[in-house]
C-alpha positions as CSV (number, residue, x, y, z in Angstrom):
1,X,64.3,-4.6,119.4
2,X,66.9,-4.0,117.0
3,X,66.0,-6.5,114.4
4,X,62.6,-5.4,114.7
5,X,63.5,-1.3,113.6
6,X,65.4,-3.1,110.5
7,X,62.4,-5.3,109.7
8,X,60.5,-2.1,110.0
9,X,63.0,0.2,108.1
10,X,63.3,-2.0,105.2
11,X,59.6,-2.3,104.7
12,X,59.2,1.7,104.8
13,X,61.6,1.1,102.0
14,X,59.2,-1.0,100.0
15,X,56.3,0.6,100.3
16,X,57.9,4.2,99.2
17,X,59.2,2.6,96.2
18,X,56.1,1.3,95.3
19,X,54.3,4.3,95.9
20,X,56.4,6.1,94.0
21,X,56.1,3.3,91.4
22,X,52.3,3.7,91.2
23,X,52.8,7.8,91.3
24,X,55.2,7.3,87.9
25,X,52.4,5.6,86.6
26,X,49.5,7.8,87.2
27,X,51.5,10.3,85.8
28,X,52.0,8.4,83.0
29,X,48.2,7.9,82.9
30,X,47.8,11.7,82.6
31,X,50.1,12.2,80.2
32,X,49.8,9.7,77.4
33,X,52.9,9.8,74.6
34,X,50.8,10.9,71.4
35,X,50.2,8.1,68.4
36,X,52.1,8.4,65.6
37,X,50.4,10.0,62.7
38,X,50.1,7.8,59.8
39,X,50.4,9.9,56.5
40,X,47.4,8.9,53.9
41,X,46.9,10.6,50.9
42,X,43.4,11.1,49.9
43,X,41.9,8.8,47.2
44,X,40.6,10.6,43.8
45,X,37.1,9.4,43.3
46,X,37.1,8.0,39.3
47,X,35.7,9.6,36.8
48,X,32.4,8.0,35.5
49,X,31.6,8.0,32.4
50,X,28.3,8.9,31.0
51,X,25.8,6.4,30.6
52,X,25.5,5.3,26.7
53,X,22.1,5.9,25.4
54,X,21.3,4.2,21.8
55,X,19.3,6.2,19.8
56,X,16.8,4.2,18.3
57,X,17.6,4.0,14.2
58,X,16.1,6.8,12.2
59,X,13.8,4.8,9.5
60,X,15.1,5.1,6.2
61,X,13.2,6.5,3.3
62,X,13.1,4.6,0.3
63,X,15.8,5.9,-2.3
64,X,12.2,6.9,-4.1
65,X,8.9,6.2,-4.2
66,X,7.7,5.0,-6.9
67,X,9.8,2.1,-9.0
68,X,11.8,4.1,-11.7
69,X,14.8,1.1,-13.1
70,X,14.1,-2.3,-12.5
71,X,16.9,-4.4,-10.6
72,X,17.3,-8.2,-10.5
73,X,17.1,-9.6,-7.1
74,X,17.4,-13.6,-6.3
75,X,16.5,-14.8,-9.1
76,X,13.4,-12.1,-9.8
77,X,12.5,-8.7,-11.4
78,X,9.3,-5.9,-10.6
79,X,7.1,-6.8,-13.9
80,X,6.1,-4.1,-16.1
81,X,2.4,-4.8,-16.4
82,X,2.2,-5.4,-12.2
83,X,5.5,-3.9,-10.2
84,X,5.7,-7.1,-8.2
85,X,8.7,-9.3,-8.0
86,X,8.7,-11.9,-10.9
87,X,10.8,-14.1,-12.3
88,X,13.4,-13.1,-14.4
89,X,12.8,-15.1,-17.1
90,X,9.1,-14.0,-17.5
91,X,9.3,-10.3,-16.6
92,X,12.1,-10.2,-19.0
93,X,10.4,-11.5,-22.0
94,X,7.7,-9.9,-24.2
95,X,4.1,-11.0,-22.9
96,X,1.4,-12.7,-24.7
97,X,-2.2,-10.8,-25.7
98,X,-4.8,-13.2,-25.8
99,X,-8.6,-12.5,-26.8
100,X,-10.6,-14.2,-24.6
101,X,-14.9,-13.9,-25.3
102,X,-16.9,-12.2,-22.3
103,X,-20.4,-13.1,-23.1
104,X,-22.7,-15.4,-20.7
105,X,-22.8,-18.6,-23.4
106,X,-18.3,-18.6,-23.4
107,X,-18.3,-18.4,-19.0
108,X,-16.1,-19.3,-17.2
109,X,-13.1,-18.2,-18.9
110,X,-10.2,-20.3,-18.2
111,X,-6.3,-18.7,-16.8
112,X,-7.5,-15.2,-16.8
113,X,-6.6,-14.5,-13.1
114,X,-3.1,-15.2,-14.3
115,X,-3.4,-11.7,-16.8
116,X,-1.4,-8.6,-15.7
117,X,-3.3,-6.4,-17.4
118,X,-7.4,-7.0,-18.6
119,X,-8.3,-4.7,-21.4
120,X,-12.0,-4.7,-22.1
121,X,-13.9,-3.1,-25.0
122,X,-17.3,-3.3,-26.9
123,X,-17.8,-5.5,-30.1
124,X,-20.8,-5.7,-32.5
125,X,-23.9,-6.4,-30.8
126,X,-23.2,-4.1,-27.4
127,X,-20.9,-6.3,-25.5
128,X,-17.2,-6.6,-24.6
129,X,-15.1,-8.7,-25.2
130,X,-11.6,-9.2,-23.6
131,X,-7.7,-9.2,-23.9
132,X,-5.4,-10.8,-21.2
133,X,-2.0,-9.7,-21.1
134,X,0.0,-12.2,-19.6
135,X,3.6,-13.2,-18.9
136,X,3.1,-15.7,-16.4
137,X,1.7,-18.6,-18.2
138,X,4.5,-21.2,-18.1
139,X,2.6,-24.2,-15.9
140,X,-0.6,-23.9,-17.6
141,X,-1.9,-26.1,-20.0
142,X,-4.1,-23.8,-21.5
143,X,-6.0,-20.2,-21.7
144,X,-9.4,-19.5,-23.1
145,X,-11.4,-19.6,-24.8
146,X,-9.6,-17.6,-27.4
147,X,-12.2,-15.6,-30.0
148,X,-11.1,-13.3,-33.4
149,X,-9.5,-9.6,-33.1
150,X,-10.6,-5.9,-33.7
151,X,-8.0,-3.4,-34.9
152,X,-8.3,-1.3,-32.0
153,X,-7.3,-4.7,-29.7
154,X,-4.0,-5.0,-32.1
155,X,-3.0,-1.4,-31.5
156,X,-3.4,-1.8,-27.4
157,X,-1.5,-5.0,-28.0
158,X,1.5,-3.6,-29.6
159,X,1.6,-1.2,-27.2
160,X,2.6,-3.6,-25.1
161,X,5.1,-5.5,-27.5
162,X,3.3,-8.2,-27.0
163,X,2.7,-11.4,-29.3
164,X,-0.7,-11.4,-30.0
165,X,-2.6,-14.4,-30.2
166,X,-6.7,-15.6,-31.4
167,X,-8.7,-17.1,-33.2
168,X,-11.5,-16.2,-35.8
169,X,-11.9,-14.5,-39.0
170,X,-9.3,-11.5,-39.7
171,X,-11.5,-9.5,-42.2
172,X,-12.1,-6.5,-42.9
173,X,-10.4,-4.4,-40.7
174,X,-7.6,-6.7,-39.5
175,X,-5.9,-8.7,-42.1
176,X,-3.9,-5.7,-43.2
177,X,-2.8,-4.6,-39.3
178,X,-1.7,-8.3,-38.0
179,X,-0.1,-9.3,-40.9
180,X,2.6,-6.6,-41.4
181,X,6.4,-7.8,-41.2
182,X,6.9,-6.2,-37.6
183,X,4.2,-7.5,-35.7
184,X,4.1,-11.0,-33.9
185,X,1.2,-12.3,-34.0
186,X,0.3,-16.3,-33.7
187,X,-3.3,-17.1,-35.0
188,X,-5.2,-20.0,-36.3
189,X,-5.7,-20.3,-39.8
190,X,-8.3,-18.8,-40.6
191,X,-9.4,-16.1,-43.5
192,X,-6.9,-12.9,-43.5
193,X,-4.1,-14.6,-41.7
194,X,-1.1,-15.0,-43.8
195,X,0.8,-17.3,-42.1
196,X,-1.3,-19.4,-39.6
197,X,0.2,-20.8,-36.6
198,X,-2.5,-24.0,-35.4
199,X,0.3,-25.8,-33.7
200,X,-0.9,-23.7,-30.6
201,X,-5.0,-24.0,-31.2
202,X,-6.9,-27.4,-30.4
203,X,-10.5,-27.9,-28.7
204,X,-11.2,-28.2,-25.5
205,X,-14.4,-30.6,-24.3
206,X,-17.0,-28.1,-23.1
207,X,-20.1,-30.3,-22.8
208,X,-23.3,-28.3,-23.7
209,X,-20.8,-24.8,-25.0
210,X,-21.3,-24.3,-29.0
211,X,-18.2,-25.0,-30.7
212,X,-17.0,-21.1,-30.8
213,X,-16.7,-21.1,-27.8
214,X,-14.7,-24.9,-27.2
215,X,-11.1,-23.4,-28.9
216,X,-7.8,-22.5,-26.6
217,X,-5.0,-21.4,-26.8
218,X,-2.3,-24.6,-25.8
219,X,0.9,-23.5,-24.1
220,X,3.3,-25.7,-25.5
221,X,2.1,-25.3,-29.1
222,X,2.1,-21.8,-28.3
223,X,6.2,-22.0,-27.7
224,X,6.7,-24.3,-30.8
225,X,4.9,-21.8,-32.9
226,X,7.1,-18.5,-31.9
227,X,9.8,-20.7,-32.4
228,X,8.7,-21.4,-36.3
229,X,8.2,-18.1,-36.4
230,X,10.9,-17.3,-35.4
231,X,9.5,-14.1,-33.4
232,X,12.1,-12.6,-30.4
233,X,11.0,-12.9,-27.0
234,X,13.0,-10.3,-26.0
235,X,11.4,-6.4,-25.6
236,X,13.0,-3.7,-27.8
237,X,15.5,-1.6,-26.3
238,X,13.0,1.6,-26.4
239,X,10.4,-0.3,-25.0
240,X,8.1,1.7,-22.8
241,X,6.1,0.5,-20.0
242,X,2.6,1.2,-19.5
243,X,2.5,2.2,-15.4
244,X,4.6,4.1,-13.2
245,X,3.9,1.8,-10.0
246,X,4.2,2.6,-6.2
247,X,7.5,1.2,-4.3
248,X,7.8,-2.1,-2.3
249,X,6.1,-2.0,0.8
250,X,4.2,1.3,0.0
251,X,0.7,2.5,-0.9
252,X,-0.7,4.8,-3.1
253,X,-3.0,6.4,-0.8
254,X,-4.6,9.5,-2.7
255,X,-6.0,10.6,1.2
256,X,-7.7,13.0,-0.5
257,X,-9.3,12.0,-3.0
258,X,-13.3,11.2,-3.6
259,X,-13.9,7.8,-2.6
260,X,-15.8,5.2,-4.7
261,X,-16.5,1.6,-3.7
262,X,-18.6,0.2,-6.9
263,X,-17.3,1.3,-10.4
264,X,-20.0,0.6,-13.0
265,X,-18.2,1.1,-16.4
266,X,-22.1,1.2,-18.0
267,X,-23.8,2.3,-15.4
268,X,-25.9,0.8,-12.4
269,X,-29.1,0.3,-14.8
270,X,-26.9,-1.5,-18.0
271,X,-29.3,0.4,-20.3
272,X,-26.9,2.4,-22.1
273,X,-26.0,1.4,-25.1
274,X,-22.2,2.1,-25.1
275,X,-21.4,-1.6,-24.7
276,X,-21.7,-2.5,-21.2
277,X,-25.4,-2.8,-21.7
278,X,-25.5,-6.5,-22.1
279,X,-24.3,-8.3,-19.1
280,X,-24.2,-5.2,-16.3
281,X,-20.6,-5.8,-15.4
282,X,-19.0,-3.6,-12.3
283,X,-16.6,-3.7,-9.7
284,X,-16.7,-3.8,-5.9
285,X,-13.7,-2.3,-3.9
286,X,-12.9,-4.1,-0.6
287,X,-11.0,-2.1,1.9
288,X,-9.9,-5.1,4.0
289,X,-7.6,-6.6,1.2
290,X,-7.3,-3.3,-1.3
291,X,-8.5,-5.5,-4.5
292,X,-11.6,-4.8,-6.9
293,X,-13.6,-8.1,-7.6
294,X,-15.5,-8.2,-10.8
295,X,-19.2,-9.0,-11.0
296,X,-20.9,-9.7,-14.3
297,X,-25.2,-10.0,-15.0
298,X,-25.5,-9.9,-10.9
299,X,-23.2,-12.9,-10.5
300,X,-19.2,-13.4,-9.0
301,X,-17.0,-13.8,-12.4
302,X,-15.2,-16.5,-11.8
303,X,-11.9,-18.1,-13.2
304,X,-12.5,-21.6,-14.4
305,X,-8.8,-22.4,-13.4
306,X,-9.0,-21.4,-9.7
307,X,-12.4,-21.5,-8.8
308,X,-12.2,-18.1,-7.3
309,X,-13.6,-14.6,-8.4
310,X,-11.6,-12.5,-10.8
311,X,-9.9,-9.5,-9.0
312,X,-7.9,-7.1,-9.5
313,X,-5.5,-4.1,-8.2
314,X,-6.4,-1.0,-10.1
315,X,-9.4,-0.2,-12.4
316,X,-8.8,2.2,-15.6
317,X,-11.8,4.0,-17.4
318,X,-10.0,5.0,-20.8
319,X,-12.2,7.1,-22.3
320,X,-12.1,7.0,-26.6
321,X,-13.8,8.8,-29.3
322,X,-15.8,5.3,-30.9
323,X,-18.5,5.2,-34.2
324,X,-19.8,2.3,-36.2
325,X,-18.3,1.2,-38.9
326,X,-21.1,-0.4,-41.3
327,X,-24.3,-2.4,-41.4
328,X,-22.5,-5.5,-39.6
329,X,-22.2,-3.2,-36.3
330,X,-18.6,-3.4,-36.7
331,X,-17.1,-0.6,-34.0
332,X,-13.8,1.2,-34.6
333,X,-12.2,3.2,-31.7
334,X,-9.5,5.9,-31.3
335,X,-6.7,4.3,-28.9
336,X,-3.8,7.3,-30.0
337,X,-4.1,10.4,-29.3
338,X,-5.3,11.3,-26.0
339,X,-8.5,11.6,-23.9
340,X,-10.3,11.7,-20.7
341,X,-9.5,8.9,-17.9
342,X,-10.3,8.0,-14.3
343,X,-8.3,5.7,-12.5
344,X,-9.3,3.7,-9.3
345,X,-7.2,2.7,-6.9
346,X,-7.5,2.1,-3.1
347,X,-10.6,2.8,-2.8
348,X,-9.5,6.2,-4.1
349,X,-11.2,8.1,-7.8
350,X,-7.9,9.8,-9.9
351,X,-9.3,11.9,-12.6
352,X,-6.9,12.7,-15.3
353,X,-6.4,11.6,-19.4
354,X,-4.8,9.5,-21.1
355,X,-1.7,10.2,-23.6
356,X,-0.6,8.0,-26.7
357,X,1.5,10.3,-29.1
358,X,4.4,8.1,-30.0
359,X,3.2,5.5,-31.8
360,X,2.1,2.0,-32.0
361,X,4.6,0.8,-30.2
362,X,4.6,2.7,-27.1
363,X,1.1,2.4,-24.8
364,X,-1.0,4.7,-23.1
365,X,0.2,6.8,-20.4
366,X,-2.2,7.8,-17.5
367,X,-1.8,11.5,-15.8
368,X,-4.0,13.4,-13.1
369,X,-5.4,16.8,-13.6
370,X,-2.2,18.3,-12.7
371,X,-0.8,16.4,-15.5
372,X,1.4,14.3,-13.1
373,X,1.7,10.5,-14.6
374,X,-0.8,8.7,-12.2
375,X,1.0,5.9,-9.8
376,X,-0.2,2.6,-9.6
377,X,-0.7,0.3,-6.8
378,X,1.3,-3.2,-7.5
379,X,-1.0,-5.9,-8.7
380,X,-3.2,-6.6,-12.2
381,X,-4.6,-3.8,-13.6
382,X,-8.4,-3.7,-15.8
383,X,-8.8,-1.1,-18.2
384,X,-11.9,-0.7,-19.5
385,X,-12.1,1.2,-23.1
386,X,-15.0,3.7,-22.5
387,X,-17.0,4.7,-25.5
388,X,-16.4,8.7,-25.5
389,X,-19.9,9.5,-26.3
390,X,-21.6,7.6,-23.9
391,X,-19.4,8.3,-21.5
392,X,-22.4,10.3,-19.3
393,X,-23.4,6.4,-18.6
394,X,-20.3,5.5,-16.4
395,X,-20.9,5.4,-12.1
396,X,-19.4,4.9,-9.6
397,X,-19.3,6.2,-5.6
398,X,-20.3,4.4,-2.0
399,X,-23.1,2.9,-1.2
């Protein structure tokens, strides 16, 4: 019995220890021990910076609109007779004025296209005859064919400095003009010309053309004879040029102005009797490619060297006081002074006059009714001389 109690008392033991083991832990259950508390400091969001927006660039504005001192750029120059970009050695150099014939039996003329400026003017018998100013004439071979001067074709010449060249009899009215000391000239020898030049003349085979109309002028006898002449390619210092033309890239616009797409310099009949009576010669302004293209007796004028139909940038009307000068029907006009003009350009009619008050070296200037000088459009340039007193003749508008 006794060993029993002791068995008994010692397992009592137990199971109070181990309910007071279990106790200690529910206790513990209830009453967790708190974490420690972890110190974090808070993070500063960054600063963002503002997005970077790139302003598109402003478009600069030409230092000015119209071209004011030419500058040399790779190898090229703006011309004075077009504004466009030409090579130095050309635009640099005085041009060359040649008379070219404009009537039906002397078509097609040959190198024309190649002219920076077209100056056109009656003769004897109502019709015109040309001169081409050029300077870009190196590669050709020829340009023609080359007929005799008029006084008032010398004077527009020097206006140009230019070296004036053709072809025919230099009496009355010319021998005196072309042969002064100061003015280059290089013409065949014919009466009136003092000191001939015919190392730049030859014929040309024109099968079934009379023989007038078979002489050229020959590019490299042309450069032998300035050379014998001993004339200077170079332009004066005081040279002054004839346009005021529009910037690179730009237009002369003249939004506002009346609109003309056919400019009939003798009117849309030809009757008149101021010189463009003969062969009904106008222009025809397309809008697509801003050029006028030159139509003469109902027919494309063509250039024999190219094929293609004579156009051109601008078209001048100069308007001068004319009369005849004897029983040959010789003509004399007044190109000094000053006097009514129209300009066309873009499609656009620029009333104004023209100025000429410095001499024979300096040319005509070209001014709107507000008496601003007229810009040009880059590109050749025809000016036709407008007999004054026929003047009521001249058309032009949309049809």
């Amino acid at each position: 019995m006794k060993s029993t109690k002791k068995k008994m008392s010692k397992g009592l033991l137990v199971i109070c220890i181990l309910a007071l083991f279990l106790a200690g832990c529910a206790k513990a259950k209830e009453e967790p021990e708190e974490p420690p508390k972890l110190e974090i400091e808070p993070i500063e969001p960054e600063e963002q910076e503002e997005p970077v927006v790139e302003e598109e660039p402003e478009e600069e504005e030409p230092d000015s609109l119209v071209i004011e001192e030419r500058v040399e750029k790779d190898g090229k120059i703006q011309s004075y007779l077009t504004g466009q970009w030409t090579d130095v050695k050309q635009a640099k150099r005085r041009p060359i004025a040649v008379m070219i014939p404009n009537n039906a039996p002397a078509l097609p003329q040959y190198g024309l296209s190649r002219a920076g400026i077209i100056y056109e003017a009656p003769v004897e018998g109502r019709i015109t005859r040309l001169m081409g100013v050029f300077e870009d004439f190196d590669d050709l071979d020829r340009i023609g064919p080359v007929r005799s001067s008029r006084d008032y074709y010398v004077y527009q010449a020097m206006g140009y400095e230019a070296i004036y060249c053709n072809w025919g009899l230099a009496v009355p009215y010319v021998e005196e003009l072309i042969n002064r000391p100061n003015y280059y000239n290089v013409s065949a020898a014919v009466v009136g010309i003092h000191n001939p030049a015919d190392e730049a003349y030859g014929r040309h085979k024109r099968p079934g053309y009379a023989t007038e109309f078979t002489g050229y002028l020959f590019i490299d006898g042309l450069f032998k004879a300035v050379e014998r002449l001993g004339y200077d390619w170079n332009y004066d210092d005081a040279y002054v040029p004839p346009f005021l033309f529009v910037a690179d890239d730009m237009v002369a616009e003249y939004e506002d102005n009346e609109e003309a797409s056919y400019v009939y310099p003798g009117g849309k009949s030809g009757k008149n009797s101021g010189g463009y009576g003969a062969y009904h010669p106008y222009f025809e302004y397309n809008a697509q490619d801003h050029l006028y293209y030159r139509y003469q007796d109902g027919k494309k004028q063509i250039d024999e060297l190219t094929g293609d139909q004579l156009t051109v940038r601008n078209v001048v009307f100069q308007y001068c006081h004319g009369e005849v000068r004897d029983s040959h029907d010789y003509l004399a006009f007044g190109v000094h002074g000053e006097g009514d003009a129209i300009v066309f350009t873009n499609g656009k009619v620029i009333k104004g006059t023209w100025k000429r008050l410095d001499g024979d070296f300096t040319p005509a200037k070209f001014y709107d009714e507000a008496g601003e000088e007229i810009v040009f459009n880059q590109g050749s340039t025809w000016i036709c001389n407008i007999w004054d007193e026929y003047g009521e003749f001249v058309e032009y508008g949309q049809e």
